[in-house]
LOPAVO-58447 format. One record per residue (C-alpha): x, y, z; residue number from 1. Coordinates in Angstrom, 2 decimals. Example, Ala and Ser with C-alpha at 12.3 -4.5 7.8 and 13.67 -1.06 7.14 Angstrom:
<sites>
<site><c1>12.30</c1><c2>-4.50</c2><c3>7.80</c3><seq>1</seq></site>
<site><c1>13.67</c1><c2>-1.06</c2><c3>7.14</c3><seq>2</seq></site>
</sites>
This chain:
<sites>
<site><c1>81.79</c1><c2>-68.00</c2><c3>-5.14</c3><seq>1</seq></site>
<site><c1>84.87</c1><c2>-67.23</c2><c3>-3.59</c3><seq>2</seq></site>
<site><c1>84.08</c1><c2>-68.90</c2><c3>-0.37</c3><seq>3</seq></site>
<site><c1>83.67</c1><c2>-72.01</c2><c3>-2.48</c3><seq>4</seq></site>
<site><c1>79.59</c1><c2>-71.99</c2><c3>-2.29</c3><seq>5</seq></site>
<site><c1>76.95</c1><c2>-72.76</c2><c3>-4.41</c3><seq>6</seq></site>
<site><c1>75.71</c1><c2>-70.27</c2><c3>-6.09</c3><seq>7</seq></site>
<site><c1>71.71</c1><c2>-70.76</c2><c3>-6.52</c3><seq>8</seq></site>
<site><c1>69.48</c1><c2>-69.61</c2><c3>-9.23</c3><seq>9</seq></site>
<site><c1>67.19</c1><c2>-66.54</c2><c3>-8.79</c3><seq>10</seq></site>
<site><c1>63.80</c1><c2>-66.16</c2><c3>-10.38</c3><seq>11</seq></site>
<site><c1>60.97</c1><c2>-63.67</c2><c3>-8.96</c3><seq>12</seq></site>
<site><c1>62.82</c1><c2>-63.73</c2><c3>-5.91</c3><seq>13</seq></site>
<site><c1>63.23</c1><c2>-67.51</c2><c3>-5.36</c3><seq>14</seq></site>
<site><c1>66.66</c1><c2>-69.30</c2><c3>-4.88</c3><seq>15</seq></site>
<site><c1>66.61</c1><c2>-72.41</c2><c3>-6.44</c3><seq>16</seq></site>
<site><c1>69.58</c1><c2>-75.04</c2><c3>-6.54</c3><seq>17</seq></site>
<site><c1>69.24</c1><c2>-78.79</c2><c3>-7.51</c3><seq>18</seq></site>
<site><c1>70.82</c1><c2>-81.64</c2><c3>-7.88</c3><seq>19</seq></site>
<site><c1>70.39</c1><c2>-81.33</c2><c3>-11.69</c3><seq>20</seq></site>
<site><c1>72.01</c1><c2>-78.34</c2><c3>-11.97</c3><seq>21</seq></site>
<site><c1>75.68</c1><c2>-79.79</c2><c3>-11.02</c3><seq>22</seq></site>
<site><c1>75.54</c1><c2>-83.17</c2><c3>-13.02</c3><seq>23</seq></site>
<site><c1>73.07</c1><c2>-81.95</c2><c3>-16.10</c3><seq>24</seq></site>
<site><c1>71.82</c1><c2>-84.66</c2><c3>-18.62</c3><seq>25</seq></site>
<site><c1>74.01</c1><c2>-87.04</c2><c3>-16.95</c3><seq>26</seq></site>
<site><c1>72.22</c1><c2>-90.01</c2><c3>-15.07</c3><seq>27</seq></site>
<site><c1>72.81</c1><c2>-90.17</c2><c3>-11.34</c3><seq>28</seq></site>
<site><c1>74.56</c1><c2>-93.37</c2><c3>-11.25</c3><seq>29</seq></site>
<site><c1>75.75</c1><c2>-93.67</c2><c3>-7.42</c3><seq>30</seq></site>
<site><c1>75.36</c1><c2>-95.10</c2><c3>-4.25</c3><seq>31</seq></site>
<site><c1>73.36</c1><c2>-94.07</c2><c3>-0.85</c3><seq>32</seq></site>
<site><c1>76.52</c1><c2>-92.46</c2><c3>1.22</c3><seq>33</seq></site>
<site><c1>77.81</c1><c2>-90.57</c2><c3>-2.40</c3><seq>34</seq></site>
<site><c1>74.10</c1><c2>-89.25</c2><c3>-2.37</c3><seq>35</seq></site>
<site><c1>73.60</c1><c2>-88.13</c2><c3>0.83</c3><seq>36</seq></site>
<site><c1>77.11</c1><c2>-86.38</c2><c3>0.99</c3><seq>37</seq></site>
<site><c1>75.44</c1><c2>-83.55</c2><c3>-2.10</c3><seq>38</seq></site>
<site><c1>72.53</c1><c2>-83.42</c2><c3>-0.07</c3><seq>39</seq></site>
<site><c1>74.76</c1><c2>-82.24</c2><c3>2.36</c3><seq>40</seq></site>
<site><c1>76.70</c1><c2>-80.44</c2><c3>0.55</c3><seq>41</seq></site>
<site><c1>72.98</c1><c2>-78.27</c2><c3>-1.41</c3><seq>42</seq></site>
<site><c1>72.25</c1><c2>-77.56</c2><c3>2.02</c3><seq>43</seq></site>
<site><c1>75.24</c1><c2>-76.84</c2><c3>4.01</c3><seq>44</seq></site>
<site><c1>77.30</c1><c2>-75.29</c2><c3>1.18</c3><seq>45</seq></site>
<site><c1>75.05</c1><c2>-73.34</c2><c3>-0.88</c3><seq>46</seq></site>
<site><c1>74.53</c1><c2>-69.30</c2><c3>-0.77</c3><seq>47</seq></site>
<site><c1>71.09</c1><c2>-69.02</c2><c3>0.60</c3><seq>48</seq></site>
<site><c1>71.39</c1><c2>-65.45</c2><c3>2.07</c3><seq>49</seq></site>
<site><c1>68.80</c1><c2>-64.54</c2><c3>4.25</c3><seq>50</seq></site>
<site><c1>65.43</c1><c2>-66.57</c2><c3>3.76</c3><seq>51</seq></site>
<site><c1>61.79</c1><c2>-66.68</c2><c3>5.14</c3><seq>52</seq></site>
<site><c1>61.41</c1><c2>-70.12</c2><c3>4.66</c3><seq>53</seq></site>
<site><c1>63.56</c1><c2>-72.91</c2><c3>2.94</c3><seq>54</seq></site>
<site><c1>61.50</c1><c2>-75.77</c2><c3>1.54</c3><seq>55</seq></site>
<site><c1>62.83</c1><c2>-78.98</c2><c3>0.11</c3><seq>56</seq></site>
<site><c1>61.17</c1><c2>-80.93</c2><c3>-2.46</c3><seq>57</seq></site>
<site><c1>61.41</c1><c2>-84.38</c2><c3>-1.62</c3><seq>58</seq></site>
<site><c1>61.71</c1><c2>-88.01</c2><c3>-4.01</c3><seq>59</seq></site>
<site><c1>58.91</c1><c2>-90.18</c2><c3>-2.97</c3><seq>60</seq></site>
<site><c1>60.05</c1><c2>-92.96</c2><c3>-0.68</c3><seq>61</seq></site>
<site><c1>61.30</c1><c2>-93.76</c2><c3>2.36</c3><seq>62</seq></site>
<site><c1>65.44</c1><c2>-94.19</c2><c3>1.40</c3><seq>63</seq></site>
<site><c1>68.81</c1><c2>-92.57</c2><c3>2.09</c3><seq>64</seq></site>
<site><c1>67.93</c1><c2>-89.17</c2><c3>0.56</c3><seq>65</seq></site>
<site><c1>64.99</c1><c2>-88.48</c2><c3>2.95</c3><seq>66</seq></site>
<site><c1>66.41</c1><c2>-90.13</c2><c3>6.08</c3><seq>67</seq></site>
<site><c1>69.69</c1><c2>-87.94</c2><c3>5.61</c3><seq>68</seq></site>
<site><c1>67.77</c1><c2>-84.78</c2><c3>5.07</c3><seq>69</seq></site>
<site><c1>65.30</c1><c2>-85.35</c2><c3>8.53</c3><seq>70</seq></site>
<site><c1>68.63</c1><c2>-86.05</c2><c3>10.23</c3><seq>71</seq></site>
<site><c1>70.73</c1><c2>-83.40</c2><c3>8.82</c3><seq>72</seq></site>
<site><c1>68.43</c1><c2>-80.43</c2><c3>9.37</c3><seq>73</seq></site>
<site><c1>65.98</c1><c2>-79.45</c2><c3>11.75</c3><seq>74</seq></site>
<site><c1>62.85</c1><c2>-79.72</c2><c3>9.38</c3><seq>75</seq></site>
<site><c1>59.49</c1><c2>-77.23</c2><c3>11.11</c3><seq>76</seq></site>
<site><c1>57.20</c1><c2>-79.50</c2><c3>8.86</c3><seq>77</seq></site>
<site><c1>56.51</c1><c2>-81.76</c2><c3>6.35</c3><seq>78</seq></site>
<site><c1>53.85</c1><c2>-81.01</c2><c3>3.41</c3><seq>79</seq></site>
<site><c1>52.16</c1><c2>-84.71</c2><c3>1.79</c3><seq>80</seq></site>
<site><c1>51.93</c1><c2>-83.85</c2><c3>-1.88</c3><seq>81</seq></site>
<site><c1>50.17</c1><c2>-86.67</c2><c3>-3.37</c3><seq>82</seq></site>
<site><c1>47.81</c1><c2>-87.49</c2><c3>-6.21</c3><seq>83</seq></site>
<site><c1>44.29</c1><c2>-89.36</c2><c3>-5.54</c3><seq>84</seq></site>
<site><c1>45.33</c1><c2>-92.52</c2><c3>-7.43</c3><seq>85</seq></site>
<site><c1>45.34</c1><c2>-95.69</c2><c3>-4.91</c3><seq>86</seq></site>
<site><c1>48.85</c1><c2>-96.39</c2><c3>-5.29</c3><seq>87</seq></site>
<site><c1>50.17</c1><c2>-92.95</c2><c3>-5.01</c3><seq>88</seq></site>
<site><c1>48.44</c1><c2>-92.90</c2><c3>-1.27</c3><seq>89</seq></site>
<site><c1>50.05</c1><c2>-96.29</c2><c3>-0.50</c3><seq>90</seq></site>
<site><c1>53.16</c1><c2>-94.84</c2><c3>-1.22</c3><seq>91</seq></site>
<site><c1>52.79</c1><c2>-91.92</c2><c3>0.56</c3><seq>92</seq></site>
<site><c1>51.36</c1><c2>-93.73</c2><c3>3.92</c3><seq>93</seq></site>
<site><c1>54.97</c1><c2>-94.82</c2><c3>4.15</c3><seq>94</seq></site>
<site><c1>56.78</c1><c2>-91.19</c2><c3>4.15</c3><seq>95</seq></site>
<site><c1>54.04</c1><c2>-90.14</c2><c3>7.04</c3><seq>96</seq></site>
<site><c1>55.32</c1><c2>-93.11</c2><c3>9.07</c3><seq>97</seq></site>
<site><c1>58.88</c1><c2>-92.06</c2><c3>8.17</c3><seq>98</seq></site>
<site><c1>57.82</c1><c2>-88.36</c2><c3>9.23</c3><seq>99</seq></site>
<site><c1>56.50</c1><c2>-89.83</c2><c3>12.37</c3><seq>100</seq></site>
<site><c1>59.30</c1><c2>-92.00</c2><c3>13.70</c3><seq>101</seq></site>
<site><c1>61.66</c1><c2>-88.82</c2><c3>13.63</c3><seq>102</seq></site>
<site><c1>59.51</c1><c2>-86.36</c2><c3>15.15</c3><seq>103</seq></site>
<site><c1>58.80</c1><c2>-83.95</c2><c3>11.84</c3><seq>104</seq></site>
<site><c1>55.37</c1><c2>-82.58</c2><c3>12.10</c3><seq>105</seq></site>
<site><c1>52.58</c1><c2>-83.21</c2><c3>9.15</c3><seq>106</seq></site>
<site><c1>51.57</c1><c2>-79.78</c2><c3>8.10</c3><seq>107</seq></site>
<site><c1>48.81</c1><c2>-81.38</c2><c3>5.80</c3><seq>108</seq></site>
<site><c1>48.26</c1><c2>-83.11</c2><c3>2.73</c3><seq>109</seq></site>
<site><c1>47.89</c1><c2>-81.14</c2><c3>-0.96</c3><seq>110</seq></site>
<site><c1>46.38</c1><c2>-83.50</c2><c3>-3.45</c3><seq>111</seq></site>
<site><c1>47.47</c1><c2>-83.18</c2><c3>-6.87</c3><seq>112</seq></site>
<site><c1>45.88</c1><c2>-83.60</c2><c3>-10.42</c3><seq>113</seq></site>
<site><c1>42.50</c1><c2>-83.69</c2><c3>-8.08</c3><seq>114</seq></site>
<site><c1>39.91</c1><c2>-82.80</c2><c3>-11.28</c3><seq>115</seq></site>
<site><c1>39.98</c1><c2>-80.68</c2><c3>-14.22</c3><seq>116</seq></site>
<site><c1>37.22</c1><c2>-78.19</c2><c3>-14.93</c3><seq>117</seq></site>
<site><c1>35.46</c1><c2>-78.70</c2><c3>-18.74</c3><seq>118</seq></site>
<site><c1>36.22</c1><c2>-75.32</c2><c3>-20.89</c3><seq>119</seq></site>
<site><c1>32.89</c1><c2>-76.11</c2><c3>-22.01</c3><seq>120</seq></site>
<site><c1>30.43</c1><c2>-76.93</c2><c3>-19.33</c3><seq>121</seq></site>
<site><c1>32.12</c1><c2>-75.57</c2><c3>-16.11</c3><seq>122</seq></site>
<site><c1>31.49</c1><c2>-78.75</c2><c3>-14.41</c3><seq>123</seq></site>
<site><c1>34.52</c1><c2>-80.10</c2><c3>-12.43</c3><seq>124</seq></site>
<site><c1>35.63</c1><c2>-83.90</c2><c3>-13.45</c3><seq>125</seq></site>
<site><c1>37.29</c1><c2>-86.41</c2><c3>-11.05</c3><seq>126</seq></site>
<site><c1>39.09</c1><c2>-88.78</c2><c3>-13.24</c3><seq>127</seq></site>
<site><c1>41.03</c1><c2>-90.26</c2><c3>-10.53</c3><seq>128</seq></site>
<site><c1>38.45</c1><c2>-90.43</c2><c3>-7.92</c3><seq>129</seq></site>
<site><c1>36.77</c1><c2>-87.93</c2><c3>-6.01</c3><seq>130</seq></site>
<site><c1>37.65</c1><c2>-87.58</c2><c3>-1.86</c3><seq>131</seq></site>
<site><c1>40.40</c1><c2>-90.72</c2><c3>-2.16</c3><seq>132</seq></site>
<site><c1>42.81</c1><c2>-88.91</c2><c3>0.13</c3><seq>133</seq></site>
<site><c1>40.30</c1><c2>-88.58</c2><c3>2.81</c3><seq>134</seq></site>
<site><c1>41.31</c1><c2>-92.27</c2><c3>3.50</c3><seq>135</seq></site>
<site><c1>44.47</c1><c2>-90.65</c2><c3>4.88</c3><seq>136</seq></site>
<site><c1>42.68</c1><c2>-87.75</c2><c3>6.89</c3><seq>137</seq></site>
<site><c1>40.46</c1><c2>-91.14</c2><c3>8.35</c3><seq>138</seq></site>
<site><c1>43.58</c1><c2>-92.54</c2><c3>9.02</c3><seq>139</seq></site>
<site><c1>45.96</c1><c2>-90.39</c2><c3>10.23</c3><seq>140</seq></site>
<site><c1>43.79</c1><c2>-86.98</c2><c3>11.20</c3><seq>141</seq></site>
<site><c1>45.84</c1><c2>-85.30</c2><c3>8.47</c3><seq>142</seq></site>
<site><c1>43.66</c1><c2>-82.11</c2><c3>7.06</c3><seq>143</seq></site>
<site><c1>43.71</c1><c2>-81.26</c2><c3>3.48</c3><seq>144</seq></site>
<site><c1>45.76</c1><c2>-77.89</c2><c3>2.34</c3><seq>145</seq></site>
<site><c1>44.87</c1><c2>-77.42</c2><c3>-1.26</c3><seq>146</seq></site>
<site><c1>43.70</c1><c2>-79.53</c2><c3>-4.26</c3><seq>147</seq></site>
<site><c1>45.03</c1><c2>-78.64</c2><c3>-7.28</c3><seq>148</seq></site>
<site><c1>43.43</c1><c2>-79.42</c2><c3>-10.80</c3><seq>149</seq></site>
<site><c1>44.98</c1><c2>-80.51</c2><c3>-14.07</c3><seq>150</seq></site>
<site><c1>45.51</c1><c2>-76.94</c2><c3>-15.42</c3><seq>151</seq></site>
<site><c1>47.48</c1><c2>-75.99</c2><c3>-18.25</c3><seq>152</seq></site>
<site><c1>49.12</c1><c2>-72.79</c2><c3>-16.23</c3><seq>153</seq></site>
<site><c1>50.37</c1><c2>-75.53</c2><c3>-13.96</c3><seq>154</seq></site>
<site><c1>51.98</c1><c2>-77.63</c2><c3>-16.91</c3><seq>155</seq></site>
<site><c1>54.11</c1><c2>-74.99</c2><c3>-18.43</c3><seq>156</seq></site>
<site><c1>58.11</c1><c2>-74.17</c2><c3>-18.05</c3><seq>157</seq></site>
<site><c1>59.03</c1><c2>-72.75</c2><c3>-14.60</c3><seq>158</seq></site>
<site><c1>60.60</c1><c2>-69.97</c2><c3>-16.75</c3><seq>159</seq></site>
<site><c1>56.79</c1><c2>-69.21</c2><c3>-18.37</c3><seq>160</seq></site>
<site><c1>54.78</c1><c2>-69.96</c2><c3>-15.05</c3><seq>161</seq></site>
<site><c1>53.30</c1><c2>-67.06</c2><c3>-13.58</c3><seq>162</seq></site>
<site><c1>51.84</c1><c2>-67.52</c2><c3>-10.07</c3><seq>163</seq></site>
<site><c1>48.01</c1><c2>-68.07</c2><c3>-9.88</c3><seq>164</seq></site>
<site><c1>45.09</c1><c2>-67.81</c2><c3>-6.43</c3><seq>165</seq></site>
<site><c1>45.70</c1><c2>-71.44</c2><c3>-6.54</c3><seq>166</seq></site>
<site><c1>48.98</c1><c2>-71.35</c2><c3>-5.73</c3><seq>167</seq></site>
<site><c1>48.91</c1><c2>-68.23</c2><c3>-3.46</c3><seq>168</seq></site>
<site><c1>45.97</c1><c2>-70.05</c2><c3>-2.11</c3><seq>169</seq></site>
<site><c1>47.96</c1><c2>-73.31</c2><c3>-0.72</c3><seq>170</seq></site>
<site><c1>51.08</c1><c2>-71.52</c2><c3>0.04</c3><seq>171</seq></site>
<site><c1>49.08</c1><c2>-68.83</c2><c3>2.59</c3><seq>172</seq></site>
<site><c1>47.33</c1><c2>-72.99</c2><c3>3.64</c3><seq>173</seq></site>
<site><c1>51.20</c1><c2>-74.03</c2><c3>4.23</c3><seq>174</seq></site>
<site><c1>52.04</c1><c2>-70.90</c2><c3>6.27</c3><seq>175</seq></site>
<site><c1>49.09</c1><c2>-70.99</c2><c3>8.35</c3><seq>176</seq></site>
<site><c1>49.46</c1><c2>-74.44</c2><c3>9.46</c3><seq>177</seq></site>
<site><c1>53.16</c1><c2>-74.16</c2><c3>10.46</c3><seq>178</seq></site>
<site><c1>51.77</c1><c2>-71.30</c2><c3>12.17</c3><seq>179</seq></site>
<site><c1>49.56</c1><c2>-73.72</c2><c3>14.31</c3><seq>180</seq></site>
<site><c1>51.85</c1><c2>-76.00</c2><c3>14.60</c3><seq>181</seq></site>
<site><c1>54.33</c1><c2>-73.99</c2><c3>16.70</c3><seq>182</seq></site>
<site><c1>51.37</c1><c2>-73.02</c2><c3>19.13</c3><seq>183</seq></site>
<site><c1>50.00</c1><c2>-76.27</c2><c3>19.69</c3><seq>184</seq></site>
<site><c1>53.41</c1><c2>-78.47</c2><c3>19.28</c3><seq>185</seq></site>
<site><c1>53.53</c1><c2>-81.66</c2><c3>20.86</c3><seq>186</seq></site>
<site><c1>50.47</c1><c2>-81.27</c2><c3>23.13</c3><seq>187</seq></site>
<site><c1>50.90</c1><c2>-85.19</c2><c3>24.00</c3><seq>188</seq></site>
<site><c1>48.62</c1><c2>-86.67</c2><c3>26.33</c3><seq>189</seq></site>
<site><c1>49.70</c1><c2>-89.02</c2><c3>29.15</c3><seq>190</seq></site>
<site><c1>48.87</c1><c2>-92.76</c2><c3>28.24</c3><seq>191</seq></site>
<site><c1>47.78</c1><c2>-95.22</c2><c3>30.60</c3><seq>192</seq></site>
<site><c1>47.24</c1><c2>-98.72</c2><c3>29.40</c3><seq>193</seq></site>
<site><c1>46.09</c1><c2>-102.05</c2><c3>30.98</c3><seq>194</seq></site>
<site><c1>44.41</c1><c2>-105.56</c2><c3>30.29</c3><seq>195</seq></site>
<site><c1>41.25</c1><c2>-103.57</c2><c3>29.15</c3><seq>196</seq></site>
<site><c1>41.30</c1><c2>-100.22</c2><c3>27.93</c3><seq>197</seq></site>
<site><c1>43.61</c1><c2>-97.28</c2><c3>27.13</c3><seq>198</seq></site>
<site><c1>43.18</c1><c2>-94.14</c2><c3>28.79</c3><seq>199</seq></site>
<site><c1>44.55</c1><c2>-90.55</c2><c3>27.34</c3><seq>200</seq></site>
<site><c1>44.68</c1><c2>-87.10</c2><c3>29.76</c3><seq>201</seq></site>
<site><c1>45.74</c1><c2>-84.33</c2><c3>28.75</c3><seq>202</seq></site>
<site><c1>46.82</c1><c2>-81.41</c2><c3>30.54</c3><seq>203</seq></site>
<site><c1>43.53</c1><c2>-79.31</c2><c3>30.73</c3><seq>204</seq></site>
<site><c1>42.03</c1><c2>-82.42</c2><c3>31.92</c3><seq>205</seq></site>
<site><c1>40.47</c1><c2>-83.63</c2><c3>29.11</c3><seq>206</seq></site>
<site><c1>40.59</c1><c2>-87.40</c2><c3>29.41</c3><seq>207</seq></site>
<site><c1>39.26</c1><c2>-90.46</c2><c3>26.97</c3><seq>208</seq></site>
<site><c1>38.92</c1><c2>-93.85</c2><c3>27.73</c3><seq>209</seq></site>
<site><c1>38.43</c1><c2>-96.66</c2><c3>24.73</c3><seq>210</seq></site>
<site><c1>38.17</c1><c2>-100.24</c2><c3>25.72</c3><seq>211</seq></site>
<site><c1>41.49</c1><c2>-102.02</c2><c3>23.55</c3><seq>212</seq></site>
<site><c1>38.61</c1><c2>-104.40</c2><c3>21.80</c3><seq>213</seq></site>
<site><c1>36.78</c1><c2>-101.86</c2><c3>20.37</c3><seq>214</seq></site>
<site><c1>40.36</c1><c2>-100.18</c2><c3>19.44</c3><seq>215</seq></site>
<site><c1>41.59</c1><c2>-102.85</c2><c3>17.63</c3><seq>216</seq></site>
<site><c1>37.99</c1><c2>-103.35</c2><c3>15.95</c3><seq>217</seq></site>
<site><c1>38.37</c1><c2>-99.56</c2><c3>14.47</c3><seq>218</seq></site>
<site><c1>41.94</c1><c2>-99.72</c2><c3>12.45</c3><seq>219</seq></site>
<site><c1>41.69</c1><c2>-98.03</c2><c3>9.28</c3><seq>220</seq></site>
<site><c1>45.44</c1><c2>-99.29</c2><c3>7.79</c3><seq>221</seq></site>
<site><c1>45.22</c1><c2>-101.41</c2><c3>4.48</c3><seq>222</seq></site>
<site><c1>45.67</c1><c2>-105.06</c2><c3>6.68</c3><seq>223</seq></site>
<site><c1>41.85</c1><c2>-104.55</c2><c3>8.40</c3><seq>224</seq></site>
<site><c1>40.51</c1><c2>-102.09</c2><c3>5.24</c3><seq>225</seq></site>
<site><c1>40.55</c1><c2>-102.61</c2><c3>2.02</c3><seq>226</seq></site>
<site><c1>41.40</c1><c2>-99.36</c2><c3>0.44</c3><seq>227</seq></site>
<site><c1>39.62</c1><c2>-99.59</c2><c3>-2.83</c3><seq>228</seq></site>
<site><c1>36.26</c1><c2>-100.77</c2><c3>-1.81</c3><seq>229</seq></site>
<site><c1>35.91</c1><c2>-99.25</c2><c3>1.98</c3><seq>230</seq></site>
<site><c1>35.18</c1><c2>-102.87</c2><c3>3.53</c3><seq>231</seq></site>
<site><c1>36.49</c1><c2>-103.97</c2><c3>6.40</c3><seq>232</seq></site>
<site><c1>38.44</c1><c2>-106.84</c2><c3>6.05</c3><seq>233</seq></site>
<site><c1>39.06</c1><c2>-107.47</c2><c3>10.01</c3><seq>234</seq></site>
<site><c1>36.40</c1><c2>-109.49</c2><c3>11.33</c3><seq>235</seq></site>
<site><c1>35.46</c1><c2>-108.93</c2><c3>14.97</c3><seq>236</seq></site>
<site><c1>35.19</c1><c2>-112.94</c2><c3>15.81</c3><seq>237</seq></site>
<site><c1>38.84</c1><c2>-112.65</c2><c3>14.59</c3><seq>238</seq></site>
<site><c1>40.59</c1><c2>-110.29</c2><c3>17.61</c3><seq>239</seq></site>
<site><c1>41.61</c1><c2>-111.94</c2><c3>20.46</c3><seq>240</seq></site>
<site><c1>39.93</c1><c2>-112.08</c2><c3>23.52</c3><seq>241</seq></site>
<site><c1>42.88</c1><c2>-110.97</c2><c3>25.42</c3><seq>242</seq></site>
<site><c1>43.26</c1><c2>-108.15</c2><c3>23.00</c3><seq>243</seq></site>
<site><c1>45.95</c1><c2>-105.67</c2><c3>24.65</c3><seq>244</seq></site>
<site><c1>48.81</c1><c2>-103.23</c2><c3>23.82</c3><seq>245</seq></site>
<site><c1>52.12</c1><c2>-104.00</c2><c3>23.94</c3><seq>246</seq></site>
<site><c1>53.31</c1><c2>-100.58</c2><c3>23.29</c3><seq>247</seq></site>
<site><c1>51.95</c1><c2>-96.83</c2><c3>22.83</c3><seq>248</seq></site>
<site><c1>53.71</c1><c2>-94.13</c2><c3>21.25</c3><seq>249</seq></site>
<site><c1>52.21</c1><c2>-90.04</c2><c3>20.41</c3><seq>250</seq></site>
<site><c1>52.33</c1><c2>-89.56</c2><c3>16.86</c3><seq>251</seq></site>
<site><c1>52.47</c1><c2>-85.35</c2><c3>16.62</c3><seq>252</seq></site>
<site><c1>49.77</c1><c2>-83.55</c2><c3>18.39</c3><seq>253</seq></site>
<site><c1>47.09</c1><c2>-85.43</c2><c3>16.63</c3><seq>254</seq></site>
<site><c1>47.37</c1><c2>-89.47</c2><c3>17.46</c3><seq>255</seq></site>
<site><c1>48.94</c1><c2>-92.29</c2><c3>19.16</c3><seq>256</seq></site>
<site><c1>50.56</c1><c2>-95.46</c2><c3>17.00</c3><seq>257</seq></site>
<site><c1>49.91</c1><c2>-98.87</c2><c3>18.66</c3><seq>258</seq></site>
<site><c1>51.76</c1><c2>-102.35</c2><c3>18.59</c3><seq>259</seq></site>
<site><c1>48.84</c1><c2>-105.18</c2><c3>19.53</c3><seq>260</seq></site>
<site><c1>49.65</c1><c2>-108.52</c2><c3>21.52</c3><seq>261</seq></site>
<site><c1>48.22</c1><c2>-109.58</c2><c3>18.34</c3><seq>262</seq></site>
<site><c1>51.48</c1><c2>-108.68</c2><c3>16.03</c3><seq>263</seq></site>
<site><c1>49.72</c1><c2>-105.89</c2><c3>14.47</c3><seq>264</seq></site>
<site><c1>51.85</c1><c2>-103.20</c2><c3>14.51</c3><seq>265</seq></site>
<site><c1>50.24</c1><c2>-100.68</c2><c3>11.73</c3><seq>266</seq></site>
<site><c1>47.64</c1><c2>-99.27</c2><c3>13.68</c3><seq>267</seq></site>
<site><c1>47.35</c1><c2>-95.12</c2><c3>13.31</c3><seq>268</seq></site>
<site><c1>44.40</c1><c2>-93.38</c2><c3>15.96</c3><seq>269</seq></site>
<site><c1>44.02</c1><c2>-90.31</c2><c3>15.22</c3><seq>270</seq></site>
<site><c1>42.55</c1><c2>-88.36</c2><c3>18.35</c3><seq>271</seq></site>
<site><c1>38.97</c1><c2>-87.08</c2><c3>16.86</c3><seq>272</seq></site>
<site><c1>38.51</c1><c2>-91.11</c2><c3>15.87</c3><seq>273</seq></site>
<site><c1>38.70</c1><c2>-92.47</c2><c3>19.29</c3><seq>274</seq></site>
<site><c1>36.55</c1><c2>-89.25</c2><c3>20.62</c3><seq>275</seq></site>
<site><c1>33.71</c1><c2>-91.04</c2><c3>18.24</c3><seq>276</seq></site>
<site><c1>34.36</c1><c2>-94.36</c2><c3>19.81</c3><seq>277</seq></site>
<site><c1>34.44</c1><c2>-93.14</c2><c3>23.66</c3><seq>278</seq></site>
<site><c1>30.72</c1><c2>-93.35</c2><c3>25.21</c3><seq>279</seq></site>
<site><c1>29.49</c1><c2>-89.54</c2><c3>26.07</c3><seq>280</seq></site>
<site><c1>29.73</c1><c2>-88.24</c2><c3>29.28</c3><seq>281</seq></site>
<site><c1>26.97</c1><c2>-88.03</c2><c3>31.16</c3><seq>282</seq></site>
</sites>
């Protein structure tokens, strides 16, 4: 336009620009900086007008492209799209870390190509694996937002797709949760560790207190689980008697990230999972 903008597609009242739109069929054959100066450039020098919400669909990974975006824009939340295969979960453990270590909340998770209904019989079919993600709501206390099937509505040109209570279904899911967010954001409790236990408060008073043996004993990541068969691989003989944390930090509103005397630095607690490990009061 004639303020030198982008000016971004409109369909049913959604703006869309991409990256594909400014070098079409031509690969992207550039470096990190070159990259993150159009992401810069989509975001800062596009035409967006007025919006309700602006949402940014992410590579996978962990690389330049995300890093510049949760540095270049105050993000409200992230959404985990991911599909139930193993592999796709690995992958996206990594961008929750990512998320974590620069402060953008986790909305939820929306699990993709979860089943696919028979015309025939009605009956629902988990090819991939039924409840695989909730290794990740174990894990990190992440809820699920929406599962969405292998449908053939959903596999159509975005010019031909017509919205369905599916998709009206997660994005109301999406809405709500940033909702939550903002009321409950960053309710961290204080953290008090020694020698032989670590002790959360928060500021209603609620308090839990976990000895760091039994702690350490409980990590769900892939080192002390395996993640295709459930069995823990971390034996207790194996944790040291000394057992201890060498550092604590909050992760959200919903758990705290550990680094062990031990070298283990991948441990995730997710509040409700060290609730189950603390003794009831009496």
């Amino acid at each position: 336009n004639a303020k030198k903008q982008f000016i971004p597609i409109e369909k049913s009242g959604l703006k869309i620009m991409s990256f594909g739109f400014l070098i079409g069929d031509a690969p992207a054959v550039m470096r990190g900086p070159i990259v993150s100066q159009y992401i810069q450039q989509i975001l800062h020098n596009t035409a967006w007008g007025e919006l309700d919400y602006l949402f940014v669909d992410m590579p996978p990974g962990t690389g330049d492209i995300q890093l510049t975006i949760t540095q270049t824009v105050q993000l409200a939340g992230a959404v985990i799209v991911t599909t139930p295969q193993t592999l796709s979960l690995i992958d996206v453990t990594r961008g929750i870390l990512m998320f974590e270590k620069v402060n953008v909340p986790i909305l939820g998770l929306i699990e993709n190509m979860s089943y696919f209904t028979c015309e025939k019989c009605g009956d629902k079919h988990y090819i991939f694996g039924k409840d695989t993600s909730r290794s990740l709501n174990e894990r990190f206390g992440i809820g699920l937002l929406a599962e969405f099937p292998l449908m053939r509505q959903l596999a159509v040109p975005v010019e031909e797709s017509k919205g369905n209570d599916l998709i009206r279904h997660a994005a109301d899911k999406v809405v709500m949760a940033l909702g939550k967010n903002s009321i409950d954001q960053k309710q961290v409790p204080e953290i008090k560790m020694d020698q032989g236990s670590i002790t959360l408060t928060w500021a209603d008073g609620d308090s839990l207190s976990v000895s760091n043996r039994v702690l350490r004993s409980s990590c769900q990541c892939a080192v002390c689980v395996n993640e295709m068969t459930g069995e823990k691989i971390l034996k207790e003989g194996n944790i040291k008697q000394d057992i201890a944390a060498k550092e604590i930090l909050p992760l959200g509103n919903y758990a705290i990230g550990i680094t062990w005397n031990d070298g283990h630095s991948s441990g995730i607690y997710p509040y409700k999972n060290i609730r189950m490990l603390t003794p009831a009061k009496k």
